[in-house]
C-alpha positions in Angstrom: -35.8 3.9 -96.4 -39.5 3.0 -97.2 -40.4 0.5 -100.3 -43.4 2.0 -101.4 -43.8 5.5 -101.4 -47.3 6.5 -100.4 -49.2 8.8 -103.1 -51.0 11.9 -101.5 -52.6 12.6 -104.7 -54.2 10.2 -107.7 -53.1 10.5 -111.3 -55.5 13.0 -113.4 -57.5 10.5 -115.1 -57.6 7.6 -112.8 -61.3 6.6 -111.7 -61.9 5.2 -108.8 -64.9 4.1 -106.7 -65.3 4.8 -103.0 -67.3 1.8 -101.7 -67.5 3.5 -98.5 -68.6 6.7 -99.8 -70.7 5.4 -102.5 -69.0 7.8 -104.9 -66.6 8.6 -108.0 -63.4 10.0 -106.8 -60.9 11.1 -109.5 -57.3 9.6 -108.0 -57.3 7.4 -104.6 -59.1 9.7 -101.7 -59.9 6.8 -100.0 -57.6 3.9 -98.9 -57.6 0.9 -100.7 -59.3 -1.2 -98.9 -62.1 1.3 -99.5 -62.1 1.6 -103.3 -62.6 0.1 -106.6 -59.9 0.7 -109.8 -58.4 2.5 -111.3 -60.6 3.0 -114.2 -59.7 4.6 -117.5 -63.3 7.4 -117.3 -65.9 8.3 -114.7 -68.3 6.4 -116.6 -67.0 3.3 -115.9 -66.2 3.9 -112.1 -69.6 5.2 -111.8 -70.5 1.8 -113.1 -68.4 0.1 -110.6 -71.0 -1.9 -108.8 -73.4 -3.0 -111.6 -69.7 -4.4 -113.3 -69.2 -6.1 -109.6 -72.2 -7.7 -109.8 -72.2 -8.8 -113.5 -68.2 -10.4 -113.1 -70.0 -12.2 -109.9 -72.7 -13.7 -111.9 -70.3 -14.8 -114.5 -67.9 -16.5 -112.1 -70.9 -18.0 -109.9 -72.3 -19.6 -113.2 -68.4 -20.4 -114.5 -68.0 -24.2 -114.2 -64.2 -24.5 -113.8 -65.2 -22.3 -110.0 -67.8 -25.2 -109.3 -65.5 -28.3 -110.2 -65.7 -30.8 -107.3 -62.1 -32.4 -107.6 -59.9 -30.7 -104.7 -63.3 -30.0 -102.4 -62.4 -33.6 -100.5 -63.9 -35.4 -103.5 -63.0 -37.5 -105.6 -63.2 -37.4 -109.5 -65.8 -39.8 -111.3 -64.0 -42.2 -113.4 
């Protein structure tokens, strides 16, 4: 007996972006591995990438990601 069932077909409403495809797909088409969401519209998975890129920029700028202690260094007293 399997654990997970594997879904042929998406929810109506669930967004999802195809990174391989470069395109908005209503339910998972594409495995995965392949795919950004779910999102709750097509505006927002057709947004997918610019929201990438601005959660990157966040978290590249956050200073608890660029902390030093547990890099092999040790923390200034």
């Amino acid at each position: 007996m399997a654990l997970f069932k594997k879904r042929a077909v998406g929810k109506p409403g669930e967004w999802y972006y195809c990174l391989e495809h470069r395109k908005v797909e209503e339910g998972p088409e594409c495995p995965a591995k392949d795919r950004f969401g779910p999102y709750a519209s097509r505006a927002e998975a057709e947004h997918a990438m610019e929201t990438a890129r601005e959660r990157n920029l966040e978290w590249e700028n956050d200073p608890r990601w660029h902390d030093r202690v547990g890099r092999g260094e040790r923390e200034e007293d």
